[in-house]
VOTOR-874637 format. One record per residue: z, x, y of N, C-alpha, C in turn; residue number from 0; residue in three letters. Coordinates in nm, 2 decimals, decimal comma. Atoms other than C-alpha are relative to their C-alpha. Example, Ala and Ser with C-alpha at 12.3 -4.5 7.8 and 13.67 -1.06 7.14 Angstrom:
<rs>
    n.Z    n.X    n.Y   ca.Z   ca.X   ca.Y    c.Z    c.X    c.Y  nr rest
   0,00   0,09  -0,12   0,78   1,23  -0,45   0,00   0,09   0,12   0  ALA
   0,00  -0,09  -0,11   0,71   1,37  -0,11   0,08  -0,08   0,11   1  SER
</rs>
This chain:
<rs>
    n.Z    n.X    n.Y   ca.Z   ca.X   ca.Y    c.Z    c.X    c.Y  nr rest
   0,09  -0,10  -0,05   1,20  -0,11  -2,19  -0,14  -0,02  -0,04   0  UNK
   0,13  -0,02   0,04   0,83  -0,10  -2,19  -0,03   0,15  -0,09   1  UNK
   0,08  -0,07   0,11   0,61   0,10  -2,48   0,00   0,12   0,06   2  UNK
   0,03  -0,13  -0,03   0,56   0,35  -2,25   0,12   0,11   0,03   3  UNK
  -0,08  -0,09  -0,07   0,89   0,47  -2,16   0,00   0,13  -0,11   4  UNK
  -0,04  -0,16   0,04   0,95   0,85  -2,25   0,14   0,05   0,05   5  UNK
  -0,13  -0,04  -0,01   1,30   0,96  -2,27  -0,03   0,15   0,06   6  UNK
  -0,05  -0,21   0,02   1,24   1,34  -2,24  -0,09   0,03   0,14   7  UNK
   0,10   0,01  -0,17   1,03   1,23  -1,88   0,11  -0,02   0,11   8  UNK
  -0,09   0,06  -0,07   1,38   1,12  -1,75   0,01   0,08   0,10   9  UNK
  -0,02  -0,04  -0,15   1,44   1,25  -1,38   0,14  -0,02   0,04  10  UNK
  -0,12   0,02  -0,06   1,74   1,28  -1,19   0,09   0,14  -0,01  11  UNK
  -0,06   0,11  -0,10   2,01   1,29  -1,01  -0,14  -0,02   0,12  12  UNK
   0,07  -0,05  -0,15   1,84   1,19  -0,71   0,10  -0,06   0,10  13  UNK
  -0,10   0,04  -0,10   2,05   1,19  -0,39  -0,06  -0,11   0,06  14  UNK
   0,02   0,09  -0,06   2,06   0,99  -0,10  -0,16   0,00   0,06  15  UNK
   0,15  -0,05  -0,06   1,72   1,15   0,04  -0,08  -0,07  -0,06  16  UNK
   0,10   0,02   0,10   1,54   1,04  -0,24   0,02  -0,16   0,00  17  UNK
   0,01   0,16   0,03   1,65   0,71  -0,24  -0,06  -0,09   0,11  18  UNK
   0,02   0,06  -0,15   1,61   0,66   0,14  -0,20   0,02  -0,02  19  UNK
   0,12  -0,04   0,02   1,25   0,83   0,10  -0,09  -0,11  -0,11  20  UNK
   0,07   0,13   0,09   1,16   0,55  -0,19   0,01  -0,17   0,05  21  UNK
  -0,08   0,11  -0,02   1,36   0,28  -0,08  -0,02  -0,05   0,18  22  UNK
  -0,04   0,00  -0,08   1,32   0,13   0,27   0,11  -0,06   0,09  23  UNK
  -0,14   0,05  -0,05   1,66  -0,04   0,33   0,03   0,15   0,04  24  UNK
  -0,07  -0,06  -0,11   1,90   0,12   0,57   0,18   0,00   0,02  25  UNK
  -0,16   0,03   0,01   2,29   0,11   0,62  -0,05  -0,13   0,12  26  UNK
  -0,11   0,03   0,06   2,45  -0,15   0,63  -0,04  -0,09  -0,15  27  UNK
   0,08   0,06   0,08   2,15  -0,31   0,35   0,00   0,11  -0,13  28  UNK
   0,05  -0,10   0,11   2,12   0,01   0,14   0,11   0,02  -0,08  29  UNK
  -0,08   0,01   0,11   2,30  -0,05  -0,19  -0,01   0,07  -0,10  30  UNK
  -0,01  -0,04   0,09   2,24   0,23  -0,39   0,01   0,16   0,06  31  UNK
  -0,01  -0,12  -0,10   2,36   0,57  -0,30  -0,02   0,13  -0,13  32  UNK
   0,05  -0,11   0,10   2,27   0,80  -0,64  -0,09  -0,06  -0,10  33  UNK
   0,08   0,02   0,14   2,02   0,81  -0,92   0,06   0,05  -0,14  34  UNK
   0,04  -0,15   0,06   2,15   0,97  -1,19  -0,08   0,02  -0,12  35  UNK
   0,13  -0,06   0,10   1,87   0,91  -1,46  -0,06  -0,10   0,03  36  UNK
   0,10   0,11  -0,01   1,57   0,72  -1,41  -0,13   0,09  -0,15  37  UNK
   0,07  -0,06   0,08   1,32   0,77  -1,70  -0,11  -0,14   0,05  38  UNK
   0,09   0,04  -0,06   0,96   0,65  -1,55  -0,04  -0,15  -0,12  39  UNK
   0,04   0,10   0,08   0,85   0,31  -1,74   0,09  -0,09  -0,07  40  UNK
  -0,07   0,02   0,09   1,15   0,29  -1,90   0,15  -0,07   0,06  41  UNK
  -0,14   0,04  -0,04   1,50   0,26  -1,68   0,07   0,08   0,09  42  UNK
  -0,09  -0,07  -0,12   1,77   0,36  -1,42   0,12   0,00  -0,06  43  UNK
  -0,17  -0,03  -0,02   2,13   0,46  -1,41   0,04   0,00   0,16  44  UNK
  -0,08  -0,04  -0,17   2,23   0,47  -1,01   0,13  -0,12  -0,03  45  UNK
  -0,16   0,03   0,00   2,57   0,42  -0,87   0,00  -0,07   0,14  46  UNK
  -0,01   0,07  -0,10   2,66   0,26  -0,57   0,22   0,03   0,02  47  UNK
  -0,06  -0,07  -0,03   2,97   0,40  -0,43   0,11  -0,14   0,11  48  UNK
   0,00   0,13  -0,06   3,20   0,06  -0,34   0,14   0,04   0,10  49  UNK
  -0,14  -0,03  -0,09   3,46   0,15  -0,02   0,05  -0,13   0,09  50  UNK
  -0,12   0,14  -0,03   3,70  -0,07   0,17  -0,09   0,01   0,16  51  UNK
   0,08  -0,02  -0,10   3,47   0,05   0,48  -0,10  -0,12   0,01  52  UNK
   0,10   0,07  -0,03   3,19  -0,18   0,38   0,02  -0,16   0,08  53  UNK
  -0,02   0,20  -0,15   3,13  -0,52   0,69   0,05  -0,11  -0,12  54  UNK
   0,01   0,14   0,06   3,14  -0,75   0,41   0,12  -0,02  -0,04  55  UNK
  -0,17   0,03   0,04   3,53  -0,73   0,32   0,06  -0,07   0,09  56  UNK
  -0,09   0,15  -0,08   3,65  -0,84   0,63   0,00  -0,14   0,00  57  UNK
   0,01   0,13   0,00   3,55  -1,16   0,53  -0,02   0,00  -0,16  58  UNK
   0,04   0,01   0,10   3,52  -1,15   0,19   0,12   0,08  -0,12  59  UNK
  -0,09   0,14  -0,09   3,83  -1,23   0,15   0,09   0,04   0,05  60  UNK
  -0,12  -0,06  -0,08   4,08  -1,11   0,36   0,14   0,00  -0,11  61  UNK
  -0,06  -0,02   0,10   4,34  -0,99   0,17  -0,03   0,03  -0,16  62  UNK
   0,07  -0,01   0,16   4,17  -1,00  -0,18  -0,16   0,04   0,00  63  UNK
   0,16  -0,06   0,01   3,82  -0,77  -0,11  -0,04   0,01  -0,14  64  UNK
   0,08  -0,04   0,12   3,58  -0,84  -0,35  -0,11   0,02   0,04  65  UNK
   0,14  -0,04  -0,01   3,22  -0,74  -0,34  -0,09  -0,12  -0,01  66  UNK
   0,01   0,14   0,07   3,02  -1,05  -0,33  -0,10   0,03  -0,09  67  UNK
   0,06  -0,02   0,12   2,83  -1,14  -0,63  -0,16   0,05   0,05  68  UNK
   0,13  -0,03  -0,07   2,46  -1,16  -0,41   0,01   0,14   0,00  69  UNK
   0,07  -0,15  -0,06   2,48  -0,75  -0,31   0,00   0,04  -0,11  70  UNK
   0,04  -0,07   0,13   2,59  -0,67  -0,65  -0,17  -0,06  -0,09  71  UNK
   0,12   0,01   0,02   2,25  -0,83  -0,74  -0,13   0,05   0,09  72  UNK
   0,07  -0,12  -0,09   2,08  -0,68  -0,46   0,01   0,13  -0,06  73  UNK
   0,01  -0,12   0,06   2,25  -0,37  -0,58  -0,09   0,07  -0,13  74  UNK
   0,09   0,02   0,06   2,04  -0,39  -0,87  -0,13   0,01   0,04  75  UNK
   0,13   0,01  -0,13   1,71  -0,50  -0,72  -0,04   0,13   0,06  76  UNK
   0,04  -0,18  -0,01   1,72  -0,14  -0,55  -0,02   0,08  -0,08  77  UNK
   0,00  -0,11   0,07   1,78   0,05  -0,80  -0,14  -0,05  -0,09  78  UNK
   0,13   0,08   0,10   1,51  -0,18  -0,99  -0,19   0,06   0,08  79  UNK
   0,14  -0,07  -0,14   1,28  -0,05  -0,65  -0,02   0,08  -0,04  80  UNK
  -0,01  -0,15   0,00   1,37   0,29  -0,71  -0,06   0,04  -0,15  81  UNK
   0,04  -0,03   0,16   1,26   0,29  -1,08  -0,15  -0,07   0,00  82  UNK
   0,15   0,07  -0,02   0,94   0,07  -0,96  -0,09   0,12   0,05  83  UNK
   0,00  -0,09  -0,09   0,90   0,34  -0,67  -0,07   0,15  -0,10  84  UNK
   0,02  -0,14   0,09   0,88   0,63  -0,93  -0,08  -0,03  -0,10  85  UNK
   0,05   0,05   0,14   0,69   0,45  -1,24  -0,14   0,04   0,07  86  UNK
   0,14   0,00   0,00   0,41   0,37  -1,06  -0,06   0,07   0,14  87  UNK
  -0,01  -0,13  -0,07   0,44   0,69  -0,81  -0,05  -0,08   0,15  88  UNK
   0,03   0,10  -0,11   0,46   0,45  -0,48   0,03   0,07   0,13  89  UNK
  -0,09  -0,09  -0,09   0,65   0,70  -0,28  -0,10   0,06   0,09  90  UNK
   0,09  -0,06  -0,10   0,52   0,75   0,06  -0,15  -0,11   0,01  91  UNK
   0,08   0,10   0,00   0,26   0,47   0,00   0,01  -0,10   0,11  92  UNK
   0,04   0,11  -0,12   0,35   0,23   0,26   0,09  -0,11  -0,10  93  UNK
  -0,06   0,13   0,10   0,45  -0,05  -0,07   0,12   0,01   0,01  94  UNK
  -0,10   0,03   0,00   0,72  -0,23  -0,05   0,00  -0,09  -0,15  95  UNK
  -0,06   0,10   0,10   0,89  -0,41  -0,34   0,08  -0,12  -0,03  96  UNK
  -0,09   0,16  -0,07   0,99  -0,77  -0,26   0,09  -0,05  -0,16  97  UNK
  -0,07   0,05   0,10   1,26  -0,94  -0,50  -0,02  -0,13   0,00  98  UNK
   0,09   0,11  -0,02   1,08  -1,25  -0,60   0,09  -0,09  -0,09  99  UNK
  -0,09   0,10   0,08   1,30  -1,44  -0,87   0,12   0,10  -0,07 100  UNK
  -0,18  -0,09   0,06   1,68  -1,39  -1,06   0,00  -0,14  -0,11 101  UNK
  -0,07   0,08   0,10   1,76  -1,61  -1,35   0,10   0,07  -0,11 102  UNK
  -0,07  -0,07   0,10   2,04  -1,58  -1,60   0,16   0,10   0,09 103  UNK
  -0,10  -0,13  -0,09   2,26  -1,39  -1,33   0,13  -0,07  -0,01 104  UNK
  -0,14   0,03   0,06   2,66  -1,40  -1,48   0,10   0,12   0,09 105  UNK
  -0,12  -0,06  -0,04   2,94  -1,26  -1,30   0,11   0,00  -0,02 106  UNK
  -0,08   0,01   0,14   3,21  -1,13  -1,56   0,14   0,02   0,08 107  UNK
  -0,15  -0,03  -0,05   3,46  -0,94  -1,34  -0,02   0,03   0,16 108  UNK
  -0,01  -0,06  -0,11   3,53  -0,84  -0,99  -0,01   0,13   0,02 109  UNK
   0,00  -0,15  -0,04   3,43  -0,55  -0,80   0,06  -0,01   0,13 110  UNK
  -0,07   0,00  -0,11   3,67  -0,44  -0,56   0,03   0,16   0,04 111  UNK
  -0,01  -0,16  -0,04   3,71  -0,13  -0,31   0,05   0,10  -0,08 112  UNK
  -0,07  -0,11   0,11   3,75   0,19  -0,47  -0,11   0,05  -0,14 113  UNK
   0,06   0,02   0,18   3,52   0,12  -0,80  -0,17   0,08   0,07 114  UNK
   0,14  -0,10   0,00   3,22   0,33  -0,85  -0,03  -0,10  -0,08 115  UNK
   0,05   0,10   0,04   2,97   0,04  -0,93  -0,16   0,08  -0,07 116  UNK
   0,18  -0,01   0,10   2,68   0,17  -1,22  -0,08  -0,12  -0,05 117  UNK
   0,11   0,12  -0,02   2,34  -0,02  -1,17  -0,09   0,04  -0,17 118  UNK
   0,12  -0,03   0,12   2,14   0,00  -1,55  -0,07  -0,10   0,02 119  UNK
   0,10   0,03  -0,04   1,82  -0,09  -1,48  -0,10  -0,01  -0,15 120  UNK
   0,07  -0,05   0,07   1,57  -0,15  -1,78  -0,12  -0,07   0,07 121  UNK
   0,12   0,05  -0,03   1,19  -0,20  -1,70  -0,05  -0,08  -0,16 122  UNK
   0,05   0,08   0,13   1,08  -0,50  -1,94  -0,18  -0,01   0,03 123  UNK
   0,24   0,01   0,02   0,68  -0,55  -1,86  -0,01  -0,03   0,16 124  UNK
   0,08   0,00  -0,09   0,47  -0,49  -1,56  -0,14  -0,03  -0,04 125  UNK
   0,14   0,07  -0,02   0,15  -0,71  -1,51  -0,06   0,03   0,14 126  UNK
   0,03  -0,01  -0,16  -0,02  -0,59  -1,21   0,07   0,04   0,11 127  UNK
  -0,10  -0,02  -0,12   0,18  -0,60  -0,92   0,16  -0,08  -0,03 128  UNK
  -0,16   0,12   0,05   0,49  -0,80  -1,12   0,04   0,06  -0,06 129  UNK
  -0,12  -0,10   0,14   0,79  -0,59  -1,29   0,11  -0,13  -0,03 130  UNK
  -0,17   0,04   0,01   1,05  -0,79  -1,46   0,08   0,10  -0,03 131  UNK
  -0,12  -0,04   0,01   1,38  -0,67  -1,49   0,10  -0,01  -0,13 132  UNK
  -0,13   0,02   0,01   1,74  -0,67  -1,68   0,07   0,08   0,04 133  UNK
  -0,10  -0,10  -0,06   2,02  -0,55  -1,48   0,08  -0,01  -0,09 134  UNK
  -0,18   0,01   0,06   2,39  -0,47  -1,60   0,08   0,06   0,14 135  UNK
  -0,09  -0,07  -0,19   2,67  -0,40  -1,27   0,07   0,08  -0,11 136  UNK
  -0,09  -0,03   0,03   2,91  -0,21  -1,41   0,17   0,08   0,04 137  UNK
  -0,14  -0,08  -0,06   3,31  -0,06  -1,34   0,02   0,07  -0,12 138  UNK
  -0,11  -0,06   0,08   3,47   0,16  -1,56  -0,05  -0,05  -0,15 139  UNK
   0,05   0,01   0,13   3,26   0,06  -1,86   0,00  -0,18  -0,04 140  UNK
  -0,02   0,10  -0,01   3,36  -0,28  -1,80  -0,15  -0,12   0,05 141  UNK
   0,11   0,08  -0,02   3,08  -0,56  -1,78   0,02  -0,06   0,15 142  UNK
  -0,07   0,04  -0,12   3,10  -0,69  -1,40  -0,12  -0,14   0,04 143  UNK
   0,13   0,07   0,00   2,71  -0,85  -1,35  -0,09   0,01  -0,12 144  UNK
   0,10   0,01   0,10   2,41  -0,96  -1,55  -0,13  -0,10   0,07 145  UNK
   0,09   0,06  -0,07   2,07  -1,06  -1,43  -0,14   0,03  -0,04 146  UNK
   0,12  -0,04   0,05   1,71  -1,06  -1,56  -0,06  -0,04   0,16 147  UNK
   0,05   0,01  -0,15   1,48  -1,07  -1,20  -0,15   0,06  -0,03 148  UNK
   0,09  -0,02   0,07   1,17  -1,00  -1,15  -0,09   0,04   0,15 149  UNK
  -0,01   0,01  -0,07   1,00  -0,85  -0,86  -0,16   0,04   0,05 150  UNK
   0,19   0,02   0,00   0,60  -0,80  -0,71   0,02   0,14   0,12 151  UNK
   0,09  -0,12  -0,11   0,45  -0,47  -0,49  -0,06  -0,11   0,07 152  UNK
   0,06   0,12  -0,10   0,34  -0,61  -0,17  -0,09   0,16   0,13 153  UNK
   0,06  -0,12  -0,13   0,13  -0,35   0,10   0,11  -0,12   0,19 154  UNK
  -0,10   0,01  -0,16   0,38  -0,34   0,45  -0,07  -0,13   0,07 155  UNK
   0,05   0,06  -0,07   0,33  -0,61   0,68  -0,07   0,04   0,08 156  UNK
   0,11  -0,07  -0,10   0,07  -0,53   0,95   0,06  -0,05   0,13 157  UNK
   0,00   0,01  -0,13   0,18  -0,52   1,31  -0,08  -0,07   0,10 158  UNK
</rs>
């Protein structure tokens, strides 16, 4: 966590509105479906909601759906947006938050349909337009992902 986080600043839940409204992924890209504490400078908690519905099982593996490792790091990365989104009050700005580097990223257990997947998000230091990261995925308390990342504010492309 950066110096500045404030616990007693923490925010949340925020539904899907709020996420869609920060965030501009879309179904079948949008990997985070609740907030439920974000504390501004400091960190996230969102969930991500894992069903047997989602495109990517049919192939991933037929018969044995697992989630692949990439979205659970994506799934991350959002929520990492969504805590970017609110820090440095971006909401409605037009900024997007590109995912620029991942090192360190360990994949402990499988996530498979059914599992409510918790994204912990800590903000480690922002330089400018650069946040790094550490994620955690988690199931059931269980360790699932791990990923330090790191990601840059960019203004929308221009038409």
């Amino acid at each position: 966590m950066t110096d500045q986080a404030d616990p007693a600043a923490a925010i949340g839940p925020i539904d899907i509105r709020g996420i869609m409204a920060a965030l501009p992924h879309r179904y079948p890209m949008l990997l985070v479906d609740r907030v439920i504490s974000l504390v501004p400078n400091g960190s996230i908690h969102a969930v991500k909601a894992v069903s047997i519905n989602e495109s990517f099982f049919q192939g991933h593996f037929p018969g044995r759906p697992i989630m692949p490792g990439v979205l659970i790091v994506e799934a991350m990365a959002q929520a990492a947006g969504v805590l970017t989104v609110e820090t440095m009050e971006l909401r409605g700005s037009g900024k997007l938050v590109y995912f620029m580097s991942i090192d360190g990223a360990k994949f402990r257990n499988p996530v498979e349909p059914g599992c409510l997947l918790d994204l912990h998000v800590d903000l480690i230091q922002i330089r400018g337009r650069v946040c790094k990261f550490e994620g955690k995925a988690m199931v059931d308390g269980k360790l699932c992902a791990e990923a330090n990342f790191v990601a840059m504010i960019a203004d929308p492309p221009v038409d």
